[in-house]
MIGU-404075 format. One record per residue (C-alpha): residue number from 1; x, y, z. Coordinates in steps of 0.05 Angstrom, whole numbers, plus 5000, padded with zeros to 4 digits. Example, Ala and Ser with C-alpha at 12.3 -4.5 7.8 and 13.67 -1.06 7.14 Angstrom:
<pts>
k/x/y/z
1/5246/4910/5156
2/5273/4979/5143
</pts>
This chain:
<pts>
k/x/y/z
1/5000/5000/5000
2/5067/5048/5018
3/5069/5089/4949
4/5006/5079/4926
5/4968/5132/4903
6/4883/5134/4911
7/4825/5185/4899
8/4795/5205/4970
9/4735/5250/4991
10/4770/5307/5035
11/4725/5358/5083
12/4760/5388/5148
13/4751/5393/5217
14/4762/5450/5273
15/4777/5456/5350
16/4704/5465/5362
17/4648/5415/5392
18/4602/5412/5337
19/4658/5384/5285
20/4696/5344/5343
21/4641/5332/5398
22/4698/5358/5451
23/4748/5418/5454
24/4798/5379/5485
25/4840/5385/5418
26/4868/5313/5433
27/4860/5253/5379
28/4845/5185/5379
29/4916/5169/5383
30/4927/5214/5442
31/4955/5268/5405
32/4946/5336/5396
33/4904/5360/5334
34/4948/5420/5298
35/4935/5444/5228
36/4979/5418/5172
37/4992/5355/5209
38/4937/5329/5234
39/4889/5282/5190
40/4829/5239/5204
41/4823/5172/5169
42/4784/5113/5172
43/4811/5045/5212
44/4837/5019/5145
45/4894/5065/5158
46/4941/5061/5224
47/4957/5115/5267
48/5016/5159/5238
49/5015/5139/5166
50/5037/5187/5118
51/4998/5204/5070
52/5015/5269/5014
53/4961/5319/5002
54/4972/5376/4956
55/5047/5368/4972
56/5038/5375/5038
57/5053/5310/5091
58/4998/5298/5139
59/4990/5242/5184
60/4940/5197/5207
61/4929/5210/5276
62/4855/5213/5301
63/4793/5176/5267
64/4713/5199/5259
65/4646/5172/5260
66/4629/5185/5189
67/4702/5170/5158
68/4688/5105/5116
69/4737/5083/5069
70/4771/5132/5025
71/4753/5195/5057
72/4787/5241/5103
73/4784/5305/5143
74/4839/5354/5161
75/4839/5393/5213
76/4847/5460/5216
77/4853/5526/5264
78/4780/5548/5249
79/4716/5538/5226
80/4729/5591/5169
81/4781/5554/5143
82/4742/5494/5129
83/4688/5521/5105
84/4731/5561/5059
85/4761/5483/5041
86/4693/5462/5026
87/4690/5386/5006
88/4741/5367/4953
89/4755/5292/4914
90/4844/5295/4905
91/4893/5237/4882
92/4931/5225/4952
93/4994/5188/4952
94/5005/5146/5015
95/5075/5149/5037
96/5070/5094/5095
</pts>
């Protein structure tokens, strides 16, 4: 799967409790959320893989109720900034 490249579904996430259902800011994995890092993928994918979005890294590091299959949030530092993302479909390389 390391190299591969796929078509996912991408929206994006903020801080506050209506798109996390918390404001703790921590993951799944126990991390903390922070913009250009932080990704939210289905189980299919483990906990800090790689994947390349845009040509930027981001990494898999907390998981949603509504992330099934090839689709994936990033967070970001405000609601503002995902609505200005919107909801896009990219060709995402997965680095591993």
């Amino acid at each position: 799967m390391t190299g591969e490249t796929k078509i996912f579904k991408i929206t994006a996430y903020c801080p506050c409790a209506k798109c996390c259902g918390k404001q703790t800011g921590i993951t799944a994995s126990g991390t903390r959320a922070t913009a250009g890092r932080t990704i939210a993928a289905s189980g299919q994918y483990a906990f800090g893989t790689k994947l390349l979005i845009n040509g930027n890294v981001y990494t898999v590091e907390d998981r949603g109720g509504a992330i099934k299959g090839n689709k994936i949030d990033i967070y970001m530092n405000s609601k503002q900034e995902c609505i200005n993302w919107g909801r896009r479909t990219i060709d995402i390389q997965i680095l591993g």
